[in-house]
Structure formats: structure tokens, C-alpha cells
C-alpha positions in Angstrom: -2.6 17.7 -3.8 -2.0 13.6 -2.9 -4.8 11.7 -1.7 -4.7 8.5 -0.4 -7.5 6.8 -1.0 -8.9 3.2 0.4 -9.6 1.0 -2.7 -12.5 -1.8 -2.0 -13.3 -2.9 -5.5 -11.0 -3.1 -8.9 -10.3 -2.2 -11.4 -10.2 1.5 -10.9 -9.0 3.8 -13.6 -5.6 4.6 -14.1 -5.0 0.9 -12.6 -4.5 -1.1 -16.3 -1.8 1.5 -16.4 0.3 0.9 -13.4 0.3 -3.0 -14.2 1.7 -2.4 -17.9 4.0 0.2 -16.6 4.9 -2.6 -13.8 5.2 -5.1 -16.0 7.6 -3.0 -18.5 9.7 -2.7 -15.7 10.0 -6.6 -15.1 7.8 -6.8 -12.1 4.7 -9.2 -12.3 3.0 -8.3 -9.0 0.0 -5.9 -9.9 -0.7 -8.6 -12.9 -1.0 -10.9 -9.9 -2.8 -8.8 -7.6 -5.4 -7.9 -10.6 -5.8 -12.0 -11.2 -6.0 -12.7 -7.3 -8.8 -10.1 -7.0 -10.6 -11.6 -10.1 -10.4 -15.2 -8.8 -11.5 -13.4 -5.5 -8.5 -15.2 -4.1 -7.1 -11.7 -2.3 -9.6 -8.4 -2.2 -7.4 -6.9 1.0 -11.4 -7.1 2.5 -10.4 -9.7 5.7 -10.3 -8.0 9.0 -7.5 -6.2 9.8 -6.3 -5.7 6.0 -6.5 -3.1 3.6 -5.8 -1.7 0.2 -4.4 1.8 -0.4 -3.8 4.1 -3.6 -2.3 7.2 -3.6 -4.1 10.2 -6.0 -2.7 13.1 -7.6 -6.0 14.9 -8.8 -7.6 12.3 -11.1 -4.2 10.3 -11.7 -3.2 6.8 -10.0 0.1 7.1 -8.9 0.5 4.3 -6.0 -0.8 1.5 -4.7 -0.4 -0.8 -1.7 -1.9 -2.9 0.8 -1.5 -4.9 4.2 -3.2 -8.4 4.4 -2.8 -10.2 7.5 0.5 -12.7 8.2 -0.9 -13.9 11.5 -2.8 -12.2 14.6 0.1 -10.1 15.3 1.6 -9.7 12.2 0.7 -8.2 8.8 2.3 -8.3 5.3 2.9 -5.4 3.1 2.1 -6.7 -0.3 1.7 -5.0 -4.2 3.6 -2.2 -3.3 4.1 0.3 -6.4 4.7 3.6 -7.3 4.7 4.9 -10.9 7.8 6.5 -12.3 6.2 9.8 -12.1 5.5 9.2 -8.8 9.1 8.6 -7.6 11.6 10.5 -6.1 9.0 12.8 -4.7 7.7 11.9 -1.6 4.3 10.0 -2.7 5.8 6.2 -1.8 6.6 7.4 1.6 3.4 8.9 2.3 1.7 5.9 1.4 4.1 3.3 3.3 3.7 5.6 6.6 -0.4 5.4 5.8 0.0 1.8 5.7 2.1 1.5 8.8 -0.3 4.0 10.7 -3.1 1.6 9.9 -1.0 -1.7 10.6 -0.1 0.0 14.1 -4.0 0.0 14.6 -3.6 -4.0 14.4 -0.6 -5.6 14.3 2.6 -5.7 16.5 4.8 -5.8 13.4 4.8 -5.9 9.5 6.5 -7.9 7.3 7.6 -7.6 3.6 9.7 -9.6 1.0 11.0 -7.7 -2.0 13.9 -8.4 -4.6 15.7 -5.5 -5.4 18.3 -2.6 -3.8 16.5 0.1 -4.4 13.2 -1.2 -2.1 15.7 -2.1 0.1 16.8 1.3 0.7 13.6 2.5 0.6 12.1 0.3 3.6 15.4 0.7 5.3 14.7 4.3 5.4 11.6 4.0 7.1 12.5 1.7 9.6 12.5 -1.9 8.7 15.0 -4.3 9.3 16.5 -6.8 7.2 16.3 -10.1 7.8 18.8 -13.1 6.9 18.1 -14.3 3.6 16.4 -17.6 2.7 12.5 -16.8 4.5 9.3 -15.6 2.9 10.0 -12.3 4.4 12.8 -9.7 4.0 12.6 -7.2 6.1 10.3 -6.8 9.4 9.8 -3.6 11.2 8.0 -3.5 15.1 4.7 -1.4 15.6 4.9 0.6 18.1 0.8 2.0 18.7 0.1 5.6 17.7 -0.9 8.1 20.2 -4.3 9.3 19.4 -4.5 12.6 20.8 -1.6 13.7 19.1 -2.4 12.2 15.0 -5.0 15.1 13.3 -7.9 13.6 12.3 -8.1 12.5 8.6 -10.5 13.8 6.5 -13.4 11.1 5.4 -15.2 11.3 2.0 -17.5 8.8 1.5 -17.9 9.6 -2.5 -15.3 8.2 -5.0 -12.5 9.8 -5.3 -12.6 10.6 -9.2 -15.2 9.5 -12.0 -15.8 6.1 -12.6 -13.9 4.6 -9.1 -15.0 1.7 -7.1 -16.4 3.1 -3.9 -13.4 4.5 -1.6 -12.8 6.5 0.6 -10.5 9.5 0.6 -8.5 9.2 4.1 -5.4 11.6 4.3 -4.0 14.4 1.9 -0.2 16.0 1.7 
């Protein structure tokens, strides 16, 4: 079963190896978010913003977060899924976690990536692409979630697997 949990301190295991399977890929963001959360330059821990990872029993297999662009506007930044993790559902479950939780604060979300295939990706879920030369490639408009009709998600105040920073497991598929 997929967790997604809310990550509030790194590193957490199974993280190392999303950055060096990132990295073998060409992309340098996770290296970046590591070094930002060393320098405590970007922890995700500002109101409003947050840092997700998806589980698959003890295993790693996503992470992303939303920091905060402006009062009424948040960023989705150090999105990743693992290879094993693709094609099967576990990067859309954590992009509409992120959005559900963006809704909850922001009027829209931003995002800037590089390459077709993300573009496809946040296509499909509902952004729009923006005219090229920005910060920001593709937007998408919050529209606020009806309470009554979302399910609760379960709360688990322990970690999540042996050895994790303190998180929370907040919604299962």
C-alpha cells in the first residue's frame, strides 16, 4: 500500500538513493534540496509550505513539496519519482496531495520544469503552460476543496518506518 507521508527533518532513508538515482538521470535538484536543508536555507517548515514523500512499505519512492511564491501563490518544487515509481500512479497521488494541501492556502501554484515528459505530466493534471522566458512554467488555479465531501485522512503521529525523521503518515491508495 502507498503512503504519503509529511517529511519534517532529512535525511530519511531511502533519500541518498533518490538523489543518486536523480542525479544519474541528469537532474541536480534533490542534490540541491539536500544542500538547501543543510544550510537550513529551505526546510519546507514556513507557514503555508510543506514537504511530502510517498512510501511503498519501507521504500522511498517520491518526494515533493510546496514552499510559498507569495500570499496567494505557492511553488511546487523537488518533485521526483523513482523509476520504480513511474508509470504507476504514485506521482499523481502525490501531485493531487500537494495540490489538496495548496488549495488549503493558496489561490494558485506555480512550477518551472525542463523537460516533455513533466510537461505532459502537469498538463494532465491541470496546469497550464505559460509563455516561455519566466521563472515559472506552468500555473494551475486552486479552486478550495469541499470539506464535507474529502474522507478524512488517517494521522499517525509515529514514523513511518525505522530510523525516519518524525512524520506523519497522512493519506494511503
Amino acid at each position: 500500500m502507498l503512503s504519503i507521508v509529511q517529511i519534517t527533518d532529512l535525511p530519511i532513508e531511502g533519500f541518498e538513493a533518490l538523489v543518486r538515482e536523480s542525479e544519474d538521470e541528469g537532474f541536480r535538484f534533490l542534490k540541491r534540496l539536500r544542500d538547501e536543508w543543510r544550510s537550513d536555507t529551505n526546510r519546507f517548515s514556513k507557514a503555508s509550505e510543506a514537504f511530502f514523500g510517498v512510501m511503498e512499505d519501507r521504500t522511498l519512492l517520491a518526494v515533493g513539496g510546496l514552499n510559498r511564491e507569495s500570499d496567494r501563490c505557492g511553488r511546487l518544487r523537488r518533485f521526483y519519482v523513482t523509476k520504480n515509481g513511474r508509470r504507476r500512479g504514485v506521482g499523481r497521488f502525490l501531485a493531487q496531495h500537494i495540490l489538496r494541501f495548496a488549495a488549503e492556502h493558496y489561490s494558485s501554484v506555480v512550477l518551472k520544469t525542463d523537460t516533455e515528459v513533466a510537461d505532459r505530466f502537469y498538463i494532465a493534471l491541470g496546469f497550464t503552460r505559460l509563455p516561455q522566458g519566466g521563472g515559472t512554467t506552468h500555473i494551475i488555479e486552486m479552486k478550495r476543496p469541499n470539506k464535507a465531501l474529502e474522507p478524512t485522512p488517517t494521522s499517525v503521529t509515529s514514523p513511518a518506518f525505522a530510523g525516519a525523521a518524525p512524520a506523519a503518515v497522512v493519506a494511503h491508495l
